[in-house]
N, C-alpha and C positions, 0 to 999 in steps of 0.2 A: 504494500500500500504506500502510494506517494503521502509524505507530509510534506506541511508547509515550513520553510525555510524562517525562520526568528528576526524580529525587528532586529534592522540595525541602521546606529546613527549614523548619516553622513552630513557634509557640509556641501558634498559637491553639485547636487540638484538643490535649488529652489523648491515651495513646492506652488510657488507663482509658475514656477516652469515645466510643471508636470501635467504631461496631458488628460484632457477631460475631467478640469480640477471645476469643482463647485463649493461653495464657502462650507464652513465647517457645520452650520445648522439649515443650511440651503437643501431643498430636496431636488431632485433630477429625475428626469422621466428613463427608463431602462431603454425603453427602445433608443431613444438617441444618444444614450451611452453605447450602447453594442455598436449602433452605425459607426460613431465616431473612431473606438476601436479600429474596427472592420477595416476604414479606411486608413488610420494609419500606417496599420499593418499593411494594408494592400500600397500604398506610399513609399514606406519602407521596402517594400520587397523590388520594387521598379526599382528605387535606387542602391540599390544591391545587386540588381541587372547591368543596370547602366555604369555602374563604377568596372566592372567584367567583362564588360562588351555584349551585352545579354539583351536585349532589348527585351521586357515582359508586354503582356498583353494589359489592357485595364480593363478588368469585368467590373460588370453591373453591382450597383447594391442588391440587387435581389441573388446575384449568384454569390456575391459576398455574406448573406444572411445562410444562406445555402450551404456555406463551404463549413469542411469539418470544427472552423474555429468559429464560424456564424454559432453552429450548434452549440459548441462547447457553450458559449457566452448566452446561449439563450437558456441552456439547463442551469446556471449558474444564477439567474433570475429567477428561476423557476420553482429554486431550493426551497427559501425561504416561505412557500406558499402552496408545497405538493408533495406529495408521496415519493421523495426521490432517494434511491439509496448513498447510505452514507459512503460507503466506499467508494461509489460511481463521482458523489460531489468531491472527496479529497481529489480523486486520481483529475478530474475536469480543473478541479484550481490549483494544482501543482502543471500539469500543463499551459494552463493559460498564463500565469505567473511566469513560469518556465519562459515561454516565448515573449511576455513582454518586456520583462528584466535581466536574462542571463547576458551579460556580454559575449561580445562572439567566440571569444580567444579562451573565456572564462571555466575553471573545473568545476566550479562548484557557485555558486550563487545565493544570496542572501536576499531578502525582501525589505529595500531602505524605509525608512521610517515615511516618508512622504509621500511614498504610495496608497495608507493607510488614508490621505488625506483627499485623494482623489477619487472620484466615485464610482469608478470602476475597482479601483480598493476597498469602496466601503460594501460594494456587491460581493466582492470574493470574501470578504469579511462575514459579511452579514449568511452568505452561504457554510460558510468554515462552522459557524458558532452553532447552528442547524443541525448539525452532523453529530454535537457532543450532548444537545440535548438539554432538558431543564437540570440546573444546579451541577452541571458537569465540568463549570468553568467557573473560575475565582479569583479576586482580585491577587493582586501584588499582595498587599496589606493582609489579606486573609489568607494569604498563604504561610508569610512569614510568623502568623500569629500561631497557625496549627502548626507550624516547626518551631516553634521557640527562639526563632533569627532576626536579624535587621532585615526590614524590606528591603535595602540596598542590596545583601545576598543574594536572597530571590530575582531584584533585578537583574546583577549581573550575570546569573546563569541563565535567562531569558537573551541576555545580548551578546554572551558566549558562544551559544549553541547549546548546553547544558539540558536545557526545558525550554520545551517548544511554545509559544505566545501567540494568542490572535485578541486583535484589537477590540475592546467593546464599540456600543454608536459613537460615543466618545473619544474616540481614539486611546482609551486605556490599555495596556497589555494584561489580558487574562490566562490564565495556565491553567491546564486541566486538573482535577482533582484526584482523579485517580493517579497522577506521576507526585503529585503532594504526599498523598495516601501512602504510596509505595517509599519512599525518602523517608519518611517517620517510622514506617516500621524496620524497614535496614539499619535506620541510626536506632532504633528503640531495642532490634535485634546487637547492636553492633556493641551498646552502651549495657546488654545484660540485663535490660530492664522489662521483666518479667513478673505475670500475676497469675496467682491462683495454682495451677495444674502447669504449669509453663507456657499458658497460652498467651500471645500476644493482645495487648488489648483492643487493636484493632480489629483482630480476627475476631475476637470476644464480640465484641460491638455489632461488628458482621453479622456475628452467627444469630445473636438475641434477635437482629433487624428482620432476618431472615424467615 
């Protein structure tokens, strides 16, 4: 299963200069988000051509709605409002991500902070959180409280690569609760701290929930 790649800050985009940016309480219509997309990308690819000696063709918006990454961007709308599987939406916004951010030369790629501010950001966002479900995702703050840590730890391993983050409507970084979950009982295994029967107390917790 594709995941998403962890906020990280840079200084080198703007995010005046990011495309298909809408203000931070501004709403945006999907459809003219995907078009604007679309043509980017169909933008980008001509001149990719043409730096090659490649001259591309320019299709239509409709065969650009049509094309495998039309789709991708239209089931990524679609998340948040239908019956769509979770796997299908990571593997769709790890692709779509994938192609609008990895540099060309690039191994590996990270997702900059300022894309989170764009609304095609806030769609892959808003799709991501979908996937994990009610109460599956937790602030900063409430993570480092259930570990016993400075929120600043928990930041840092979000901007490490450590624990994976997607943003709330806010542009907050959330982390799953289950990679919270699993940290405390490794350090609660690690630190010998043990109740009852030797059962951990999470498990405890678990099992009564159960």
């Amino acid at each position: 299963m594709r995941e998403f790649a962890n906020l990280f800050s840079t200084e080198d985009v703007a995010v005046a200069e990011a495309p298909v940016v809408r203000g931070a309480d501004g709403p945006w219509d999907d459809d003219e988000v995907i078009d604007t997309v679309l043509r980017l990308v169909a933008d980008h690819h001509r001149a990719v051509g043409a730096a090659i000696g490649k001259r591309s063709f320019s299709p239509s918006l409709a065969e650009l709605r049509q094309s495998p990454l039309g789709q991708d961007l239209r089931l990524l709308t679609l998340a948040a409002h239908g019956d769509v599987s979770r796997d299908q939406v990571r593997d769709t916004a790890g692709r779509v991500t994938d192609l609008l951010l990895r540099p060309l030369a690039a191994e590996e790629m990270v997702i900059p902070v300022w894309f989170w501010s764009t609304a095609i950001g806030r769609i892959v966002a808003r799709a991501a959180r979908v996937t994990y479900g009610d109460d599956a995702l937790m602030s900063i703050d409430d993570a480092a409280d259930r570990l016993g840590i400075a929120p600043e730890l928990v930041a840092g391993w979000t901007t490490d690569g450590a624990i994976m983050s997607i943003p709330d409507e806010a542009g907050r970084p959330l982390v799953p609760r289950n990679v919270i979950e699993r940290r405390r009982t490794i350090a609660r295994e690690l630190a010998g701290l043990r109740i009852d029967n030797g059962e951990d107390v999470l498990v405890r917790e678990t099992r009564l929930a159960s």
